[in-house]
N, C-alpha and C positions, 0 to 999 in steps of 0.2 A: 640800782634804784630800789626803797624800797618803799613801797607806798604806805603800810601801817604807819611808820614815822614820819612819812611824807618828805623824805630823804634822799641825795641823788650826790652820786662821785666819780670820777673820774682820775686820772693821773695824765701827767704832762713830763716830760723829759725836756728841763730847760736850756737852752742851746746859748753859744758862745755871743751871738751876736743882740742877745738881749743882757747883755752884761750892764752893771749899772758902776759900782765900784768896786776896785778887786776882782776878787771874781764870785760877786754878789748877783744875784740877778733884781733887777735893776724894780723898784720901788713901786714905778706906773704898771708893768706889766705884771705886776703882782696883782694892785689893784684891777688890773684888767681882767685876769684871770677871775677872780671871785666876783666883780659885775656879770660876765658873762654866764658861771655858773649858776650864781642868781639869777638871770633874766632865764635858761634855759628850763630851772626848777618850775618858776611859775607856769612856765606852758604846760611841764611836764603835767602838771597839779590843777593846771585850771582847763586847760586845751583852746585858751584865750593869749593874742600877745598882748604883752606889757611894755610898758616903759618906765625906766628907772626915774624914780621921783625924789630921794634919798639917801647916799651912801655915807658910811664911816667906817673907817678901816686905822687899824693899829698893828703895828711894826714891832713884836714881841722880840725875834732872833733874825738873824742872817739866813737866807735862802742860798746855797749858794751853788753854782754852776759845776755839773759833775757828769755822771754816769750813772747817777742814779734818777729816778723817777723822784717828783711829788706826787703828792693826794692833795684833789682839791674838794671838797666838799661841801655841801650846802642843805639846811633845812628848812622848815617853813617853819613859822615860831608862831602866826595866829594870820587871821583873812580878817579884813574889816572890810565888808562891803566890795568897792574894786581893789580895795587896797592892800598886796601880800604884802607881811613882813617876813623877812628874814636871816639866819644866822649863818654866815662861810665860816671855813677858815682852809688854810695853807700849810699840809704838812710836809715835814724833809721825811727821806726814805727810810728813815729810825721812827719816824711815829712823834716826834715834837711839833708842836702844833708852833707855828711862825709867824702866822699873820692870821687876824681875824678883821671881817665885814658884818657889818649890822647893813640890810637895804630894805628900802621899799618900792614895790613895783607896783603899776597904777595900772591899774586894767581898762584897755580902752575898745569901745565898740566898734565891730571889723571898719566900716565905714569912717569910722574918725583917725582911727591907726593908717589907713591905706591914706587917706586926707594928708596925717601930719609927716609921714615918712616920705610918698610923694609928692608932695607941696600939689601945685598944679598943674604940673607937668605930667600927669599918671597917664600913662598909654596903657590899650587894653594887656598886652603881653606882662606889665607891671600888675597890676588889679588881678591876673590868672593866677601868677605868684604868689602874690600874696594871698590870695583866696585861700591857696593850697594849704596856709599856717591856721586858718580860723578853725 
C-alpha cells in the first residue's frame, strides 16, 4: 500500500480450475479480481464501505495459467463527494500489464450499507459484523 499515491497491490497465483480457454484464466475472474481490488482500495482510502456503481474493463493480452504469480493493482484516480473513482490493472509475472478497470465506488452511510446488503432480514450478530467494517 502506498498511501501518497493512494495505491494498493497484491499478487494472486492463478489456479487450473479458473481456466477459461486453453489455459487462459478465464475473463469473469479477471474482472472479478480488479472489482474486488477496487472495492478493497476504497475502504483502504476512505475507512467507509462502498459499493460498486460502475465498471469497465479491457482485455489487452492473455492471462494465462502457470506457476507464476500476477500483480493486481489499483489506484484512486479522484473522490467526488461519495463517489471514488478508479484505475486497476492485471499484470503477468514479466510486468505486462493484461487487463485494465476503470470503476466507481459509491460511498454509502453505515446504516444504508447494513440496510442494502441485509435487506431485512439483519439479525444483531449481522449489524456486529458489519459494524466491525465502518
Amino acid at each position: 500500500m502506498d498511501k501518497e499515491i493512494k495505491e494498493v497491490s497484491t499478487e494472486y497465483l492463478p489456479v487450473q480450475h479458473f481456466v477459461g480457454q486453453g489455459n487462459i484464466l478465464h475473463g469473469g475472474i479477471q474482472m472479478g479480481l480488479l472489482d474486488e481490488i477496487m472495492g478493497w482500495t476504497s475502504y483502504v482510502f476512505s475507512q467507509k464501505m462502498a459499493v460498486t456503481s460502475d465498471l469497465n474493463f479491457k482485455f489487452l493480452q492473455p492471462v494465462y495459467i502457470g506457476e507464476n504469480k500476477i500483480k493486481i493493482t489499483c489506484r484512486v484516480s479522484s473522490e467526488e463527494g461519495p463517489k471514488i473513482n478508479m484505475q486497476a490493472t492485471l499484470s503477468d509475472s514479466e510486468g505486462a500489464v493484461c487487463t485494465t478497470g476503470k470503476g466507481t465506488f459509491h460511498i454509502l452511510p453505515p446504516e444504508k450499507y447494513k440496510k442494502l446488503i441485509c435487506g431485512n432480514n439483519t439479525n444483531k450478530a449481522q449489524q456486529k459484523n458489519l459494524g466491525d467494517r465502518e
